[in-house]
C-alpha positions as CSV (number, residue, x, y, z in Angstrom):
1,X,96.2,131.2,99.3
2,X,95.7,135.1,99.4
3,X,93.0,135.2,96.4
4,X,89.1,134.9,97.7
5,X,88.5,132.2,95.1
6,X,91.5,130.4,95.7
7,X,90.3,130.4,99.4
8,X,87.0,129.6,99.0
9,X,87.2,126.6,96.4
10,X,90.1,125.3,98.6
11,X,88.3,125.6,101.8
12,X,84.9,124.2,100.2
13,X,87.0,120.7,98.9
14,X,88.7,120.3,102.1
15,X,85.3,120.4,104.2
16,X,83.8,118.1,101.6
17,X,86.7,115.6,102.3
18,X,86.7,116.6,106.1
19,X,85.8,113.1,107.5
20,X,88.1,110.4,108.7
21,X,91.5,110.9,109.9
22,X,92.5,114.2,110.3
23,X,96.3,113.5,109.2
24,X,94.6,111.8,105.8
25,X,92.2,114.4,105.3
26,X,94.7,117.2,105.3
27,X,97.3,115.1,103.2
28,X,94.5,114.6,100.8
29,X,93.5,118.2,100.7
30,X,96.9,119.3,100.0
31,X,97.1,116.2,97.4
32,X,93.8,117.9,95.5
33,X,95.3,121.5,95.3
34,X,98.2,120.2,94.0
35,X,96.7,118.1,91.3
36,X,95.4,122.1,90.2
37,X,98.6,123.3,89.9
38,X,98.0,125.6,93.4
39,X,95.4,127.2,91.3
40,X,91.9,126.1,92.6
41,X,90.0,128.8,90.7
42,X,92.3,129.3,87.6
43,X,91.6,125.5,87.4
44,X,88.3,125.2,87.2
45,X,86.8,128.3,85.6
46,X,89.8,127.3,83.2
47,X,90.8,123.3,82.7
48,X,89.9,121.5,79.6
49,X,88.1,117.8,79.5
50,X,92.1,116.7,79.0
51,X,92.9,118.2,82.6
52,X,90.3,117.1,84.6
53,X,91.5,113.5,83.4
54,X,94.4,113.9,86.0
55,X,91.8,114.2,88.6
56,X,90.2,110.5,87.5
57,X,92.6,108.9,90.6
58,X,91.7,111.1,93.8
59,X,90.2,109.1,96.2
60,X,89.3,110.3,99.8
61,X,87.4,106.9,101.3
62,X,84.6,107.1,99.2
63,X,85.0,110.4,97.3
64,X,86.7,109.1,94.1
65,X,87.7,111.0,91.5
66,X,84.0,110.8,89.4
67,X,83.2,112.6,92.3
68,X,85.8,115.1,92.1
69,X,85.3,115.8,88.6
70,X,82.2,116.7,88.8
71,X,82.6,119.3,92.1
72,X,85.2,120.9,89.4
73,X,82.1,121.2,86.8
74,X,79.8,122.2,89.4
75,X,81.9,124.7,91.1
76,X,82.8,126.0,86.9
77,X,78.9,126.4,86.7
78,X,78.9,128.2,90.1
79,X,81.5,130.8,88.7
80,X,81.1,131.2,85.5
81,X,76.9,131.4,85.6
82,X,76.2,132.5,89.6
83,X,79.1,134.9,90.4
84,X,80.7,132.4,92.6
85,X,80.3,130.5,95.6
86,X,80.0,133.6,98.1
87,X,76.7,134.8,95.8
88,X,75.0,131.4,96.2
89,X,75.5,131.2,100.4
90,X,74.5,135.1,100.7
91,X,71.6,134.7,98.3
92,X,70.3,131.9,100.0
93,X,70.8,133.7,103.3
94,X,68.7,136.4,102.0
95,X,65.8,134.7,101.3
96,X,64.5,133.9,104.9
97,X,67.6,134.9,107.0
98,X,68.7,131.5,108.2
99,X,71.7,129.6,106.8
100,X,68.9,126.6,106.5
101,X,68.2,128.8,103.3
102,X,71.8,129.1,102.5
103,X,72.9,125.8,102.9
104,X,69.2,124.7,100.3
105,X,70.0,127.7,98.1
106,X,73.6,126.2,97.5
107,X,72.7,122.4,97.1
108,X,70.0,123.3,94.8
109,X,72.2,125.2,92.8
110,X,75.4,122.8,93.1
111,X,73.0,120.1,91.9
112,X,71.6,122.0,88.5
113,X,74.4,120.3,86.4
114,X,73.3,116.9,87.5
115,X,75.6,114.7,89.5
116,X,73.2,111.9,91.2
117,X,76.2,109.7,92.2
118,X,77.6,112.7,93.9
119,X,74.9,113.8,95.6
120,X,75.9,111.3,99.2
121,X,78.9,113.9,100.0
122,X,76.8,117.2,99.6
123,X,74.0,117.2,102.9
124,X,70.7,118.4,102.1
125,X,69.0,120.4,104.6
126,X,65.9,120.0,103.0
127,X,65.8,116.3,103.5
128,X,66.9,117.1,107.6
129,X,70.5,116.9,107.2
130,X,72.8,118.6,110.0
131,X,74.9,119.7,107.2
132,X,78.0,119.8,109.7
133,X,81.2,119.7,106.8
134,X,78.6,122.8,105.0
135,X,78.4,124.5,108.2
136,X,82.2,124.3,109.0
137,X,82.8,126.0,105.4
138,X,80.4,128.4,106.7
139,X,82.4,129.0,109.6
140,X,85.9,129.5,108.2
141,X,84.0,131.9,105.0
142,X,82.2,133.8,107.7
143,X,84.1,134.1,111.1
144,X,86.7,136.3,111.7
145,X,89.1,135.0,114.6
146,X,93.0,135.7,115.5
147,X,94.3,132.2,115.3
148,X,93.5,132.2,111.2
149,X,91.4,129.2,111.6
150,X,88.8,131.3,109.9
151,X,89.2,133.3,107.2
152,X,86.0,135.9,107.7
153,X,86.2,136.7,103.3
154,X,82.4,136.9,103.7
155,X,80.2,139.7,105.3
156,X,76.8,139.1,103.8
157,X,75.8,136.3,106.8
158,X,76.3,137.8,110.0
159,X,78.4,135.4,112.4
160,X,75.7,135.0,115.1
161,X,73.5,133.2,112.1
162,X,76.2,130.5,112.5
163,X,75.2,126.9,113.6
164,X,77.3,124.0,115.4
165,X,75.7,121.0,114.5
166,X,75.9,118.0,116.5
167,X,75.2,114.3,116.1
168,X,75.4,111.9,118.5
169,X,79.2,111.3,118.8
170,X,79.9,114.9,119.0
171,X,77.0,115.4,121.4
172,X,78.4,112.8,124.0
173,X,81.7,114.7,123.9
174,X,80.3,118.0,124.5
175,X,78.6,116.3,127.5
C-alpha cells in the first residue's frame, strides 16, 4: 500500500493476527486485505452492515470473524471520531512521554465502542501486559530502516521511546 491509512490499518491487523505460524499469519493477513477489496481504510470508514457480513468467516486460531468485525467498527470509530490511529498513539505519547501512555491511550479508546469478547487479542498495559504485537505496530509506524521492514509514517514518538518486549521464550533466545 502507498496510502498512510492503507498502511496503518493493514499493519495494525497483521500485528493483531501476528501469533502462530509465520507462513499462516501472513497468508491470513493477505486473506483479510483481500476480503476489503485492497482497500483497508476505504473499507472501513466506508462498508455497510451488508459488507462486513463477508468478514463473519475469518478465522486466525482464535481471532474469528466476531472479532474481526468489530476491529472494523472500532478502527471506523478511531477514524471517523479521533482523526485516526496515528492521533491516538501520538496523543497518548504526549501525555507522560512513554509509549506505556500510548499503548493505554489507544486501548482505552479502541475499547469505547464496547467489544468485551474482543478484548483477549488487544494487551492492556494497564493490567501489566508486555503489549509485544502493540509494540511491533509501533515499530514498523515509527522506525525508519533501509530494508522497508518499517515504514517510519509517524514522527510524533521519537524511535529511542521504542520498547522490545520479551517474555520468557523470547528471553531464552536472546540468551
Amino acid at each position: 500500500f502507498s496510502e498512510k491509512e492503507n498502511i496503518e490499518i493493514a499493519a495494525f491487523l497483521t500485528s493483531t493476527i501476528a501469533w502462530g505460524n509465520r507462513v499462516s499469519i501472513i497468508k491470513n493477513a493477505t486473506r483479510l486485505m483481500l476480503l476489503m477489496d485492497n482497500q483497508p481504510f476505504d473499507f472501513v470508514v466506508n462498508a455497510a452492515d451488508s459488507d462486513l457480513k463477508r468478514l463473519e468467516n475469518f478465522v486466525h486460531r482464535t481471532f474469528n470473524g466476531t472479532d474481526t468485525v468489530f476491529f472494523i467498527r472500532s478502527l471506523r470509530n478511531i477514524y471517523k471520531n479521533h482523526n485516526g490511529l496515528q492521533n491516538i498513539f501520538e496523543t497518548g505519547f504526549k501525555k507522560n512521554g512513554t509509549v506505556k501512555s500510548a499503548l493505554s491511550e489507544f486501548h482505552h479508546v479502541f475499547f469505547e465502542i464496547g467489544g468485551e469478547r474482543s478484548r483477549k487479542h488487544v494487551s492492556n498495559v494497564e493490567k501489566g501486559a508486555s503489549a509485544k504485537r502493540l509494540n511491533m505496530f509501533l515499530r514498523w509506524m515509527v522506525r525508519n530502516d533501509r530494508s522497508h521492514v518499517d515504514f517510519g509514517l509517524w514522527h510524533g514518538i521519537p524511535q529511542s521511546a521504542l520498547m522490545l518486549p520479551l517474555d520468557v521464550h523470547t528471553g531464552n533466545v536472546a540468551r
